[in-house]
N, CA, C and O of each residue as an XYZ file, in Angstrom:
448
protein
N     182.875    145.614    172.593
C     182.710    146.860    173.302
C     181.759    147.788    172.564
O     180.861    148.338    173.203
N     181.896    147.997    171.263
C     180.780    148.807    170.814
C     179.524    148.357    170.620
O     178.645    149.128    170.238
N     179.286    147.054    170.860
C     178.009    146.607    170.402
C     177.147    146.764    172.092
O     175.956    146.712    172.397
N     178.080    146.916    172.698
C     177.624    147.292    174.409
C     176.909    148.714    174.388
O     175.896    149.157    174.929
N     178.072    149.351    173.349
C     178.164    151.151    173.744
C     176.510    151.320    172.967
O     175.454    151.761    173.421
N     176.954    150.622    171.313
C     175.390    150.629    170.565
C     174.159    150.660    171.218
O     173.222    151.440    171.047
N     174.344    149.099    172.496
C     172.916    148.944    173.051
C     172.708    149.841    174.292
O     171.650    149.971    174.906
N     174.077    150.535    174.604
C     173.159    151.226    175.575
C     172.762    152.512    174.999
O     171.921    153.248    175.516
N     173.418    152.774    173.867
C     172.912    154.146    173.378
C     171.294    154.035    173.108
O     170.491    154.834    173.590
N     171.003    153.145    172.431
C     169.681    152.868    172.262
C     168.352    152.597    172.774
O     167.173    152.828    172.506
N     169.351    151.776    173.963
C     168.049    151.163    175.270
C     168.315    152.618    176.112
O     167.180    152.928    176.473
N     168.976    153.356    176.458
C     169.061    154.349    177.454
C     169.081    155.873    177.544
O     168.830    156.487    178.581
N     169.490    156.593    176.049
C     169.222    157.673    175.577
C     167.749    157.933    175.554
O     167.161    158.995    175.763
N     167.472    157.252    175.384
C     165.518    157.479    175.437
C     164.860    156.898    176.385
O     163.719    156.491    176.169
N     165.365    156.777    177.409
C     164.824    156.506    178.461
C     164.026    157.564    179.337
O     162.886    157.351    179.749
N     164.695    158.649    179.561
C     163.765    159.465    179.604
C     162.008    160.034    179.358
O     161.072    160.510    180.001
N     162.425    159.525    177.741
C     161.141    159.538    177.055
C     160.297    158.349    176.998
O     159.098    158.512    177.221
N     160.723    157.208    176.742
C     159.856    156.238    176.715
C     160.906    154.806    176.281
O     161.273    154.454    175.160
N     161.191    154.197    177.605
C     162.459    152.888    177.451
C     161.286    152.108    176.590
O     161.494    152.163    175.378
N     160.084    151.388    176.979
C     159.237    150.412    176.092
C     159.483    150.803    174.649
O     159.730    150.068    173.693
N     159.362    152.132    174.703
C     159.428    151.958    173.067
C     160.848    151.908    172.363
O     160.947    151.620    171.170
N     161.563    152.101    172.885
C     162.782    151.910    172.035
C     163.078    150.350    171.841
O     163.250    149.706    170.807
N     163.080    149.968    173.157
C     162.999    148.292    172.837
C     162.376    148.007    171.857
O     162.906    147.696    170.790
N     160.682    148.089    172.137
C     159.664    147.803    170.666
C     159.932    148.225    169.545
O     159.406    147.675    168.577
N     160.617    149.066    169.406
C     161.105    149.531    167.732
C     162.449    148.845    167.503
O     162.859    148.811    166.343
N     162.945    148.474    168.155
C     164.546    147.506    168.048
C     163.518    145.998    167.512
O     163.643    145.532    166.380
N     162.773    145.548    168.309
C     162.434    144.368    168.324
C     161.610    143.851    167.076
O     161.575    142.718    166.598
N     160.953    145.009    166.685
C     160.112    145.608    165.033
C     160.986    144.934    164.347
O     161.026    143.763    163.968
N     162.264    146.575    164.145
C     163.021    146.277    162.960
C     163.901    144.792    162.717
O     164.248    144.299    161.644
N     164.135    144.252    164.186
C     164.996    142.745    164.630
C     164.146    142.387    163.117
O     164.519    142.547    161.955
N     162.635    141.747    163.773
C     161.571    140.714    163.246
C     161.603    140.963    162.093
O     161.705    139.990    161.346
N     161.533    142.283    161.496
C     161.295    143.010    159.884
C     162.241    142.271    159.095
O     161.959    141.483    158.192
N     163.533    142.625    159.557
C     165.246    142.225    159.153
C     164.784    140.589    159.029
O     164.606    140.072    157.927
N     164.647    139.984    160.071
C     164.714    138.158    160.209
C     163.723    137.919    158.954
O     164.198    137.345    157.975
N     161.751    138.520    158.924
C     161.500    137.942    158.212
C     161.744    138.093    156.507
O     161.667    137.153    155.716
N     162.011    139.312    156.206
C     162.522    139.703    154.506
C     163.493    138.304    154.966
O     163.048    137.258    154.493
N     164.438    138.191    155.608
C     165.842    137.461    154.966
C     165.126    135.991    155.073
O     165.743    135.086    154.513
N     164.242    135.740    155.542
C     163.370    134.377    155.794
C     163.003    134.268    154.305
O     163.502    133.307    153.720
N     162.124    135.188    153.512
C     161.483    135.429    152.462
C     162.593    135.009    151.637
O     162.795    133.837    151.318
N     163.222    135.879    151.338
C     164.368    135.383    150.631
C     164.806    133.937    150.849
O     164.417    132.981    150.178
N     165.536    133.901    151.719
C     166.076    132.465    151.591
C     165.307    131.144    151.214
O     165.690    130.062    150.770
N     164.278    131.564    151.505
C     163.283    130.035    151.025
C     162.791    130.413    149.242
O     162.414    129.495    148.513
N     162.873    131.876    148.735
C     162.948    131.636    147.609
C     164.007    131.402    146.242
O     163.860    131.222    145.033
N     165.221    131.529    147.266
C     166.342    130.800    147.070
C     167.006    131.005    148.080
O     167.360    131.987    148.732
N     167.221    129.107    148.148
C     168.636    129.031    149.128
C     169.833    129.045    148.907
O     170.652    128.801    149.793
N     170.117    129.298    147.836
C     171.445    129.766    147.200
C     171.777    131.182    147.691
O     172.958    131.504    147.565
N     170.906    132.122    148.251
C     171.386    133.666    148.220
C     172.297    133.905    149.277
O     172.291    133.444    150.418
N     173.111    134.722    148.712
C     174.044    135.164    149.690
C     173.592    136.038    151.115
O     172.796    136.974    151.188
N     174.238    135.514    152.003
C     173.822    136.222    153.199
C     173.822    137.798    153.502
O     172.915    138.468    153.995
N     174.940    138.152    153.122
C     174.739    139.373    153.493
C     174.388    140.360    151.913
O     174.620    141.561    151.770
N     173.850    139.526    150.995
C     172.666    140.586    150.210
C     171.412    140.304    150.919
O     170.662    141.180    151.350
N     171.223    139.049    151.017
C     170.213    138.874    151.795
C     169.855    140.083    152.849
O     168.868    140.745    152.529
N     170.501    140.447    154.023
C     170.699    141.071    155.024
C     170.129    142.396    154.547
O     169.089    142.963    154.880
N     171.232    142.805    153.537
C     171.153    144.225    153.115
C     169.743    144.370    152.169
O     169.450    145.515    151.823
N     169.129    143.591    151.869
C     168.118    143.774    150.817
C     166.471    143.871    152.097
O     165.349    144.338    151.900
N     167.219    143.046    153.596
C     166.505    143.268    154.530
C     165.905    144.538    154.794
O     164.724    144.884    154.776
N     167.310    145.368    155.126
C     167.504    146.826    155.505
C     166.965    147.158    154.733
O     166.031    147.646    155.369
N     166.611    147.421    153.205
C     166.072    148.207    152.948
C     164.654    148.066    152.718
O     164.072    149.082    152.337
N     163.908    146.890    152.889
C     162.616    146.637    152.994
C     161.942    147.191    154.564
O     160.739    147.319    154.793
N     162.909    147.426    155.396
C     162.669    147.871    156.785
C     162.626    149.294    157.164
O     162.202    149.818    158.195
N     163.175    149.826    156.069
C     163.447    151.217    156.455
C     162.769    152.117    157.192
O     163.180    153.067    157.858
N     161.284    151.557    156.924
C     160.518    152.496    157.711
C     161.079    152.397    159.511
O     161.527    153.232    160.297
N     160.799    151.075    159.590
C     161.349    150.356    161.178
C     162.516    151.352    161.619
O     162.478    151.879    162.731
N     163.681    151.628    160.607
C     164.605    151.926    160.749
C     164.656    153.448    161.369
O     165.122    154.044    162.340
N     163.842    153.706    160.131
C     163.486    155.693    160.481
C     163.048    155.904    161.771
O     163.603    156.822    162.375
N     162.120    155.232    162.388
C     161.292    154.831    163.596
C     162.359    155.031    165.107
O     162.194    155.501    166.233
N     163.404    154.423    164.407
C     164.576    153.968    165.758
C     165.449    155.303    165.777
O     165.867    155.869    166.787
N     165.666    155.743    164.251
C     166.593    156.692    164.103
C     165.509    158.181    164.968
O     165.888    159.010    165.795
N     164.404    158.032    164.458
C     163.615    159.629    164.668
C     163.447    159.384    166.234
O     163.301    160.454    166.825
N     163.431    158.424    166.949
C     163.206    158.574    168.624
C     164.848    159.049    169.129
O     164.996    159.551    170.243
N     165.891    158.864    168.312
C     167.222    159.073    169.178
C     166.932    160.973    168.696
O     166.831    162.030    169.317
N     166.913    160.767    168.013
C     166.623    162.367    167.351
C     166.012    162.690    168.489
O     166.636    163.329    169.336
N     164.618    162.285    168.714
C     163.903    163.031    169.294
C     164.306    163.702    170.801
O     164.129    164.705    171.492
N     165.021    162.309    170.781
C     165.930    162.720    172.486
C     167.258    163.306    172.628
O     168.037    163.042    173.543
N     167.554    164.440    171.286
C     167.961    165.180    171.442
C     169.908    164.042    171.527
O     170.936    164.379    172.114
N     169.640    162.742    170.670
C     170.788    162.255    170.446
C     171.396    162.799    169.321
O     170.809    162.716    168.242
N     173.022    163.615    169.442
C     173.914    163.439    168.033
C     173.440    162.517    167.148
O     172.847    161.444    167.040
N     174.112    163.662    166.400
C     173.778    163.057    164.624
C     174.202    161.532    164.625
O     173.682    160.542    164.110
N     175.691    161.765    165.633
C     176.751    160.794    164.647
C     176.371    160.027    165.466
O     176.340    158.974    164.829
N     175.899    159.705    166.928
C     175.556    158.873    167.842
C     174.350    157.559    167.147
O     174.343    156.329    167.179
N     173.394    158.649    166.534
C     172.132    158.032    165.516
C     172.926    156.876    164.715
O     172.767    155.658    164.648
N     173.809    157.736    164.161
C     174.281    156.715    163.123
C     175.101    155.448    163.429
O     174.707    154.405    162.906
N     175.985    155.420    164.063
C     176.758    155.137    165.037
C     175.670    153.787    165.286
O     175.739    152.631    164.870
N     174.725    154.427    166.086
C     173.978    153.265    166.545
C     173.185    152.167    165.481
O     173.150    150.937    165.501
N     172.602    153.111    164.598
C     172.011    152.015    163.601
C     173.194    151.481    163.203
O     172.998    150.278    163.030
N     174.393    151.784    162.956
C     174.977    151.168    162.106
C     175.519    149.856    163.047
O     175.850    148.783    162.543
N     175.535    150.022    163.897
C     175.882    148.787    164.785
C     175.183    147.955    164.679
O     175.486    146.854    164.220
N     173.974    148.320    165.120
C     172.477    146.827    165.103
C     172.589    146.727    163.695
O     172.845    145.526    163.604
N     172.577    147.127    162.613
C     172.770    146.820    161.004
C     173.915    145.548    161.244
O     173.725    144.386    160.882
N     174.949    145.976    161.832
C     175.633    145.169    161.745
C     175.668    143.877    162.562
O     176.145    142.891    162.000
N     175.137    143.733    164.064
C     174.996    142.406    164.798
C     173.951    141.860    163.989
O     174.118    140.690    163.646
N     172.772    142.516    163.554
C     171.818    141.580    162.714
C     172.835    140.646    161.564
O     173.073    139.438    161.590
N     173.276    141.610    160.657
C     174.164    140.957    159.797
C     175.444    139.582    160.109
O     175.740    138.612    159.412
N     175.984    140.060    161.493
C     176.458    138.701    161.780
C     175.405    137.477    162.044
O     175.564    136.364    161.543
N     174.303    137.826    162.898
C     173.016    136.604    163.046
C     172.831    136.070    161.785
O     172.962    134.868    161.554
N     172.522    136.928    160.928
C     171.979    136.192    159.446
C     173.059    135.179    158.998
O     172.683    134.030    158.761
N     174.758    135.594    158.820
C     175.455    134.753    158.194
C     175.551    133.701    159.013
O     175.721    132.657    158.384
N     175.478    133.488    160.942
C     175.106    132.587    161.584
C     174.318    131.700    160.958
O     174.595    130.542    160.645
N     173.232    132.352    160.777
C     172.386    131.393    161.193
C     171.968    130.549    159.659
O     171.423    129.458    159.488
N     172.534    131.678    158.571
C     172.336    130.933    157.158
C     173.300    130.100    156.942
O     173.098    129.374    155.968
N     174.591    129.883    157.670
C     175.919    129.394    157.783
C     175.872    127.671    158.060
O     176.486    126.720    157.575
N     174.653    127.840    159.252
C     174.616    126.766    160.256
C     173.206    126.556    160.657
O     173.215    125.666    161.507
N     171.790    127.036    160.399
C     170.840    127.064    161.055
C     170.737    126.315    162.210
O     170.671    127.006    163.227
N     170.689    124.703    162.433
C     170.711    123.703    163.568
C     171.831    124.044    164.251
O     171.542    123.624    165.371
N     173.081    124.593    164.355
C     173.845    125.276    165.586
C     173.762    126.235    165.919
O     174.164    126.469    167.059
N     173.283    127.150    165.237
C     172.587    128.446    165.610
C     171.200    128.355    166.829
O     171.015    128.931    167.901
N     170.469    127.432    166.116
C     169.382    126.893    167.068
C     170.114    126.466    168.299
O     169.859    127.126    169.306
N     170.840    125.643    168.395
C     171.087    125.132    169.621
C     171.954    126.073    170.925
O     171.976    126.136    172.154
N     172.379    126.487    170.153
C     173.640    127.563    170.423
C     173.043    128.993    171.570
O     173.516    129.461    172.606
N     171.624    129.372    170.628
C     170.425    129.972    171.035
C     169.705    129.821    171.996
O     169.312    130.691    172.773
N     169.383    128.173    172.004
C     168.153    127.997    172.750
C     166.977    127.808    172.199
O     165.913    127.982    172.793
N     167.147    127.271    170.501
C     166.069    127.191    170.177
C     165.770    125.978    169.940
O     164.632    125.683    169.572
């Protein structure tokens, strides 16, 4: 249920202003997040997933500010902002331990 409430806060609070871009800045920070934890993992595959993840986030931040300053801009609560990043922080973070867990069922599972 909140990862519903997350995406619509995100895809639809700024709709008003500009729906393409909120997507495109979700889809940024997605790719940003996937490739740091890509980086990582191939320079060790020993690393834990969710440092991995978190070491993502903070190589992304800009991405991040990007998503946070358009809810702002549309005149979204503080706590709504947060609220929301902290959600996509967190479905990314389940994908990563997915997919570092299992890559080939993740793929399939996907569609990839």
């Amino acid at each position: 249920m909140r990862v519903v409430l997350i995406s619509a806060i995100l895809f639809s609070v700024p709709a008003f202003a500009n729906p393409d871009l909120a997507g495109q800045l979700r889809r940024e920070f997605d790719n940003c997040v996937y490739a740091s934890v890509g980086k990582q993992w191939q320079a060790n595959p020993r690393i834990d997933s969710s440092l991995a993840a978190e070491v993502g986030f903070q190589s992304c931040a800009t991405e991040e500010q990007a998503m946070s300053t358009l809810l702002y801009s549309s005149n979204t609560p503080a706590y709504q902002v947060n609220a929301t990043i902290v959600g996509i922080r967190l479905q990314l973070k389940r994908a990563v331990r997915e997919i570092m867990a299992d890559p080939v069922a993740y793929k399939k599972k996907h569609g990839g």
